[in-house]
MIMAR-663898 format. One record per atom (N, C-alpha, C): residue number from 1; residue in one letter; atom name; x, y, z. Coordinates in steps of 0.05 Angstrom, whole numbers, plus 5000, padded with zeros to 4 digits. Layout:
# MIMAR-663898
(NUM; A; CA; (X; Y; Z))
...
***
This chain:
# MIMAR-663898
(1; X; N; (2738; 9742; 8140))
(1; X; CA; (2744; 9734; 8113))
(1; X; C; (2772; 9743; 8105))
(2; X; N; (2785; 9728; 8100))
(2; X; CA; (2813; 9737; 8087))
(2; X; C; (2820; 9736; 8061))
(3; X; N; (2826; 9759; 8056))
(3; X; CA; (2832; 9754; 8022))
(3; X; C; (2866; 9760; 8020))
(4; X; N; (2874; 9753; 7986))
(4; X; CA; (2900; 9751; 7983))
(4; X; C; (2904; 9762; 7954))
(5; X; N; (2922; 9778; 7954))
(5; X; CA; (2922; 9784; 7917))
(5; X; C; (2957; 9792; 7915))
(6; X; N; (2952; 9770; 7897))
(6; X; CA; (2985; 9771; 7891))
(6; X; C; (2989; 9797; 7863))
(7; X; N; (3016; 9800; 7860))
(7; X; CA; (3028; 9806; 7839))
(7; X; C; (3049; 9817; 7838))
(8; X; N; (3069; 9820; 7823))
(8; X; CA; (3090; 9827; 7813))
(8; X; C; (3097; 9808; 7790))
(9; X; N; (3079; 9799; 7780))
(9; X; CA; (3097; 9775; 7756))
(9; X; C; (3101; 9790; 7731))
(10; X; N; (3105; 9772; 7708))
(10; X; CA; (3112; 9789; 7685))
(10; X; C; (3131; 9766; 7671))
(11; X; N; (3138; 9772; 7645))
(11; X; CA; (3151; 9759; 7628))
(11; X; C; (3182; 9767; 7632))
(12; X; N; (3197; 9759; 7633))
(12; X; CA; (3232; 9758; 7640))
(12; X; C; (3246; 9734; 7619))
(13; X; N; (3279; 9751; 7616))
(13; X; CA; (3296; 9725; 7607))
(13; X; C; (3304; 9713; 7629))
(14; X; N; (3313; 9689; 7617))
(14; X; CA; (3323; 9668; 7632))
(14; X; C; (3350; 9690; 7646))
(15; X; N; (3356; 9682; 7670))
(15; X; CA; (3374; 9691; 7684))
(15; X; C; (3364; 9727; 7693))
(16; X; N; (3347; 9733; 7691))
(16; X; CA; (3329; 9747; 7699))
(16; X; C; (3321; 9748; 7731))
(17; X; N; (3311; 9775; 7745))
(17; X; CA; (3296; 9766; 7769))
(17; X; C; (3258; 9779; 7767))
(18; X; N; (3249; 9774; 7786))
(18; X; CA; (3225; 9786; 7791))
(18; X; C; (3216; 9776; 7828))
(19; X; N; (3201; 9803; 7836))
(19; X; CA; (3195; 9797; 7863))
(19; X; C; (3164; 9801; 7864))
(20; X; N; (3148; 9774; 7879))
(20; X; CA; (3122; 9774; 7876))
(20; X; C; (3118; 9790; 7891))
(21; X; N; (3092; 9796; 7904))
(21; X; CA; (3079; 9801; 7932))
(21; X; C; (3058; 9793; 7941))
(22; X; N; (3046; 9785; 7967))
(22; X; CA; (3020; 9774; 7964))
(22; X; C; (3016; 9806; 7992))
(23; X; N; (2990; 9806; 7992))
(23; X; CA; (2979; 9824; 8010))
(23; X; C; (2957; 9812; 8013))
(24; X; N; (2955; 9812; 8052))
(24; X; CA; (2929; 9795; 8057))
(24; X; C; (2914; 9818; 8065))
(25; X; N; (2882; 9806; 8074))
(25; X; CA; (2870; 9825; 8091))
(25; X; C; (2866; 9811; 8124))
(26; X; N; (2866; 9825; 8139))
(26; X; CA; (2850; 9805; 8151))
(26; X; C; (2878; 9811; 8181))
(27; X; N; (2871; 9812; 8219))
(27; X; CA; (2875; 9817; 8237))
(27; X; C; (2903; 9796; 8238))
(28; X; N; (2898; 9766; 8232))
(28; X; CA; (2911; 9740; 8243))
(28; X; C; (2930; 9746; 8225))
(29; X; N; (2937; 9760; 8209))
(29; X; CA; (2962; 9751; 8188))
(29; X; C; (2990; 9739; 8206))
(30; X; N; (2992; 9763; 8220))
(30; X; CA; (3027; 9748; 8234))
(30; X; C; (3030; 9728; 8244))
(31; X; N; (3007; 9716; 8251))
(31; X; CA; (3002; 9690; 8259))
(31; X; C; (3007; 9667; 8244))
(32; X; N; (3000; 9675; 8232))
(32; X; CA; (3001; 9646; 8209))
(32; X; C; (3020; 9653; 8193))
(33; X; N; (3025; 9625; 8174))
(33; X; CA; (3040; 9614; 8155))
(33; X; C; (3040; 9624; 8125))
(34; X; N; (3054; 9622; 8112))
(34; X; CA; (3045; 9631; 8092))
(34; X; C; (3058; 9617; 8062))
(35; X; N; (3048; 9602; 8042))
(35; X; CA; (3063; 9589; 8029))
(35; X; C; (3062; 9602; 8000))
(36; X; N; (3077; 9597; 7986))
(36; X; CA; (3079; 9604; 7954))
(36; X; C; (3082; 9581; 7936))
(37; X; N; (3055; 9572; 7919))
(37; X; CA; (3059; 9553; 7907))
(37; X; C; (3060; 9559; 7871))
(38; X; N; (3064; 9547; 7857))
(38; X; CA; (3067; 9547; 7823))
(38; X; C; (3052; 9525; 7814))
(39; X; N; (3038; 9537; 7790))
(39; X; CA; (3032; 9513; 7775))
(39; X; C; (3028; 9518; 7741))
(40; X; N; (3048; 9500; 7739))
(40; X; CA; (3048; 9503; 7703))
(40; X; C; (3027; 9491; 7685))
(41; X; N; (3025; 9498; 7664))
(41; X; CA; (2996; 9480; 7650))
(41; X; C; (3004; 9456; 7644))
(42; X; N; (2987; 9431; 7652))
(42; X; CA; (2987; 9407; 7647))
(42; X; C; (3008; 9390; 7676))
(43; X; N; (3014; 9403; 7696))
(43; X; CA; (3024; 9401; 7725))
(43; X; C; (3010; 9406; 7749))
(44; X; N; (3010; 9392; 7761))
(44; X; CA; (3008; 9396; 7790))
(44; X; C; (3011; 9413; 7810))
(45; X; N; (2994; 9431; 7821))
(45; X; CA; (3008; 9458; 7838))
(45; X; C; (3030; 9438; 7858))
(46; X; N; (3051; 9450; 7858))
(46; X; CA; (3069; 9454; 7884))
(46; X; C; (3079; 9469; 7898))
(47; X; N; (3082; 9467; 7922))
(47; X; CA; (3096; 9476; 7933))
(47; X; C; (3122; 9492; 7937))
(48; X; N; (3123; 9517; 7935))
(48; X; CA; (3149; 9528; 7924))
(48; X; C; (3169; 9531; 7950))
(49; X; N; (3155; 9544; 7974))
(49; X; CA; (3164; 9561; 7992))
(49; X; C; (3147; 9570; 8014))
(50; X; N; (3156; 9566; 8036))
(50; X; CA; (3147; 9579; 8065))
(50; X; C; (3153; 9589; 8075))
(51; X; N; (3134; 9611; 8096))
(51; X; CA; (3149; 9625; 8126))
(51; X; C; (3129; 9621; 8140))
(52; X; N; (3140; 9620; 8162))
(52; X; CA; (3123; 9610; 8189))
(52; X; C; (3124; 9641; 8192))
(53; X; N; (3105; 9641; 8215))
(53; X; CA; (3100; 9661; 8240))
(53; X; C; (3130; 9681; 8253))
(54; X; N; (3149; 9662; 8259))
(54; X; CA; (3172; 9663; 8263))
(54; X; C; (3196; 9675; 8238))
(55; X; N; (3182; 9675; 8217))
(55; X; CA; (3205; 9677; 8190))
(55; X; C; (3224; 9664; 8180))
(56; X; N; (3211; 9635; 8202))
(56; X; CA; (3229; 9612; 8187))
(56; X; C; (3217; 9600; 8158))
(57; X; N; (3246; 9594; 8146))
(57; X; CA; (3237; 9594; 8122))
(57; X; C; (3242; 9565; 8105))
(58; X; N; (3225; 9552; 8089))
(58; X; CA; (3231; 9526; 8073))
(58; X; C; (3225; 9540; 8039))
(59; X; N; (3248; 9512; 8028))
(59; X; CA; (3241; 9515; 7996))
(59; X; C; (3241; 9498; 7985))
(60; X; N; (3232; 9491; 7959))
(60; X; CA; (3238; 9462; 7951))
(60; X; C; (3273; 9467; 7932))
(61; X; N; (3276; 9448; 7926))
(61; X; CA; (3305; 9437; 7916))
(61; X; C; (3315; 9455; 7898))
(62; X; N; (3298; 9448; 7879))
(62; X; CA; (3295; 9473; 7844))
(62; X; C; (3304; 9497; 7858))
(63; X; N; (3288; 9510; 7884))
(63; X; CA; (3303; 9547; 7879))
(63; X; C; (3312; 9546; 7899))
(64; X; N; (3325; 9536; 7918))
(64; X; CA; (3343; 9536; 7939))
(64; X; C; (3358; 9559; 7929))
(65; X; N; (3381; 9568; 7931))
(65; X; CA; (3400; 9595; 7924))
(65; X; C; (3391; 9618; 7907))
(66; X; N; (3364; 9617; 7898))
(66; X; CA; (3353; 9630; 7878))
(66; X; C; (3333; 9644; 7891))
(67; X; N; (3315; 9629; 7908))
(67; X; CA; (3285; 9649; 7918))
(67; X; C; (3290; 9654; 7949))
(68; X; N; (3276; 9674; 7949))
(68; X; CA; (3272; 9688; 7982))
(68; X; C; (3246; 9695; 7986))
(69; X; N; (3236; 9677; 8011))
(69; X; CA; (3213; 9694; 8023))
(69; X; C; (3215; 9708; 8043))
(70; X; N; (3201; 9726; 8046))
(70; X; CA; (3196; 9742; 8071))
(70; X; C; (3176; 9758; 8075))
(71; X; N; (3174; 9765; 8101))
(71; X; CA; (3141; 9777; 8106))
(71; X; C; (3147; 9801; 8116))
(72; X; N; (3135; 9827; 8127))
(72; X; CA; (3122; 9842; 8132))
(72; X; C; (3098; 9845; 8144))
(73; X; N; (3095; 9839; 8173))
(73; X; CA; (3074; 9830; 8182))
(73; X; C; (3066; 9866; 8187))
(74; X; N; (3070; 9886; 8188))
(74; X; CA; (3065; 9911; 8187))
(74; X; C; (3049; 9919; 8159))
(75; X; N; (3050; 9913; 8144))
(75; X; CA; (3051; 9909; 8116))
(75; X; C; (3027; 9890; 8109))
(76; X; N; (3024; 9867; 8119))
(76; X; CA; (3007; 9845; 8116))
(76; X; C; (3015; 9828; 8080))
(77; X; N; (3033; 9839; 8085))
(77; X; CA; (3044; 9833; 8056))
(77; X; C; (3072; 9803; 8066))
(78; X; N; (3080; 9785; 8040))
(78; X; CA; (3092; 9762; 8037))
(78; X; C; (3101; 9772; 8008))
(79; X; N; (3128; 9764; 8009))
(79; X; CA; (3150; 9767; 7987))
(79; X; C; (3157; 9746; 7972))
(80; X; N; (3158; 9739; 7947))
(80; X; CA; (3175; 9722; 7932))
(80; X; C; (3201; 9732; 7913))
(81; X; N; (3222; 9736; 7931))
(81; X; CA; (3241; 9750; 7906))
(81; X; C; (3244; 9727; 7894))
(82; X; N; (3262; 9726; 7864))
(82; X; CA; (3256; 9710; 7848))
(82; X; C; (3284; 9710; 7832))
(83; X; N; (3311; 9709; 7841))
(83; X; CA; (3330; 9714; 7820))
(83; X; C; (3345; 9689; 7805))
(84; X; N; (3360; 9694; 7779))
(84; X; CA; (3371; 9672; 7767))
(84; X; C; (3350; 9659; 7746))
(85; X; N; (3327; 9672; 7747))
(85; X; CA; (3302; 9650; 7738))
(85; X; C; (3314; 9635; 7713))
(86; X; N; (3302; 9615; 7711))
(86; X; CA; (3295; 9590; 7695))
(86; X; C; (3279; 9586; 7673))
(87; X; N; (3273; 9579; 7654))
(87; X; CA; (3240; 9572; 7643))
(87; X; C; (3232; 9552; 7658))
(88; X; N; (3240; 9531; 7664))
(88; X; CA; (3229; 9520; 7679))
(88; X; C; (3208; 9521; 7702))
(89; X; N; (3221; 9552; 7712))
(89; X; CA; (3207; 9567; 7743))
(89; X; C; (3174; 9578; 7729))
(90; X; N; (3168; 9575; 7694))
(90; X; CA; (3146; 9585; 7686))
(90; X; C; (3119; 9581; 7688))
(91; X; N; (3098; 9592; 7702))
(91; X; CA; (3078; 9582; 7718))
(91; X; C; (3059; 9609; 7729))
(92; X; N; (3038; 9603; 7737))
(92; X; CA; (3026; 9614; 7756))
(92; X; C; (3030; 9610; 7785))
(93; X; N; (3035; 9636; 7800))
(93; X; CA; (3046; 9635; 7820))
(93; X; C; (3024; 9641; 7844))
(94; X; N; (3018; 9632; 7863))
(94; X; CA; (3000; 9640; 7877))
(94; X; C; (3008; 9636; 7910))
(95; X; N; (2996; 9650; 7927))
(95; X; CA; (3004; 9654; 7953))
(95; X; C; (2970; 9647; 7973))
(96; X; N; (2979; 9630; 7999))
(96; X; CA; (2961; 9618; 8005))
(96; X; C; (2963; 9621; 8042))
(97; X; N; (2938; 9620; 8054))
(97; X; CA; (2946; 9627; 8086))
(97; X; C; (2938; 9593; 8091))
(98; X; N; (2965; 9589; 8105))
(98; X; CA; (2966; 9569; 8121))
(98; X; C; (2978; 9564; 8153))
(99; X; N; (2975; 9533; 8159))
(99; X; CA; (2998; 9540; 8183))
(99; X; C; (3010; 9511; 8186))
(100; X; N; (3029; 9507; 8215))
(100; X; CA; (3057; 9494; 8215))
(100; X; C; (3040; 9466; 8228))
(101; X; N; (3045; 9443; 8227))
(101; X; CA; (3041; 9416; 8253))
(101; X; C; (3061; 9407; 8243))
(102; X; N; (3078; 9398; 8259))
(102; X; CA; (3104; 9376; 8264))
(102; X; C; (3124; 9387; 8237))
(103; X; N; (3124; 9408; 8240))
(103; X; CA; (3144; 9417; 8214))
(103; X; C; (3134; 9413; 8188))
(104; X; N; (3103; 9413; 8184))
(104; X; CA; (3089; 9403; 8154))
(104; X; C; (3075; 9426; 8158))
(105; X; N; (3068; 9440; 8130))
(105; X; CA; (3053; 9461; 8127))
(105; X; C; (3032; 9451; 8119))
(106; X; N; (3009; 9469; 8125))
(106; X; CA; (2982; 9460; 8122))
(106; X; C; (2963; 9484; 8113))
(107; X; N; (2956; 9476; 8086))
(107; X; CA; (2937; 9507; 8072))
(107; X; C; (2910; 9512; 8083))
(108; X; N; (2902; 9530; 8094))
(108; X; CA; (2878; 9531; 8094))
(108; X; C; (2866; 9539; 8067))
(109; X; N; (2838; 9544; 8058))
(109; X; CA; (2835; 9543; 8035))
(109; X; C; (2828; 9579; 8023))
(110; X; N; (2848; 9595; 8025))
(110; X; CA; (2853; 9618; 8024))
(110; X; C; (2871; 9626; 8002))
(111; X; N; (2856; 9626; 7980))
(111; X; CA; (2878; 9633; 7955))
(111; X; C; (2876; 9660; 7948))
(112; X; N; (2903; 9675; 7926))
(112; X; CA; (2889; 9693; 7911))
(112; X; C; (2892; 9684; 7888))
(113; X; N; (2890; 9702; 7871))
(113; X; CA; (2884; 9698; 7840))
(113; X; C; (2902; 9685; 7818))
(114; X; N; (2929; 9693; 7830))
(114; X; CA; (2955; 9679; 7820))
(114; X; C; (2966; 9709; 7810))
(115; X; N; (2985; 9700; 7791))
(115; X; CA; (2996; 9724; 7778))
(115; X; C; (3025; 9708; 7770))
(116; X; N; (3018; 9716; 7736))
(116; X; CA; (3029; 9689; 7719))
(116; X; C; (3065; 9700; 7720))
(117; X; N; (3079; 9693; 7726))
(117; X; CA; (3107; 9686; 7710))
(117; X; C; (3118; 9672; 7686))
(118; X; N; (3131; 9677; 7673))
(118; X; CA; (3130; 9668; 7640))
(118; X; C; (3169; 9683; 7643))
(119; X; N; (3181; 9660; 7637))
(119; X; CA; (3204; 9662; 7636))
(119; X; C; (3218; 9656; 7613))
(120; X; N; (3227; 9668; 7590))
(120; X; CA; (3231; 9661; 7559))
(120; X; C; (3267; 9651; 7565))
(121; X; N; (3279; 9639; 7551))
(121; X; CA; (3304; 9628; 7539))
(121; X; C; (3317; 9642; 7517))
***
């Protein structure tokens, strides 16, 4: 059974940073993928950010020069630094174990709880 519990969020100004963390449990962590998705109220969760196994890393468009993931497979922990933020970036943030086919990430159904970000102007 794998569990996941994120946190580091919190309320911030705009141009602000914050760094999540997810911590898993569980033997397979370095193995797998690991993604960071958001979802604001009345939106669609997406996709924020990945690392493979390897520490290669994807992001979507919005935080390209702004967010960093990274893992700690010693640790069993996954990072979301978070700088420059936005209101826009305002959401619940949650971290999920997945893995890689043909360069597409794929969630297994392993959430934690989230852990809200709230970014004021």
């Amino acid at each position: 059974q794998v569990q996941l519990v994120e946190s580091g969020g919190g309320l911030v100004q705009a141009g602000g940073s914050l760094r999540l963390s997810c911590a898993a449990s569980g033997s397979t962590f370095s193995l797998n993928g690991i993604g960071w998705y958001r979802q604001a109220p009345g939106k669609q969760r997406e996709l924020v950010a990945t690392i493979d196994s390897r520490g290669r890393t994807n992001y979507i468009d919005s935080v390209k020069g702004r967010f960093t993931i990274s893992r700690d497979n010693a640790k069993n922990t996954v990072y979301l630094q978070m700088n420059n933020l936005k209101p826009e970036d305002t959401a619940g943030y949650y971290c999920n174990l997945g893995y890689f086919t043909s360069g597409r990430y794929i969630a297994y159904n392993y959430w934690g709880q989230g852990t809200q970000v709230t970014v004021s102007s």
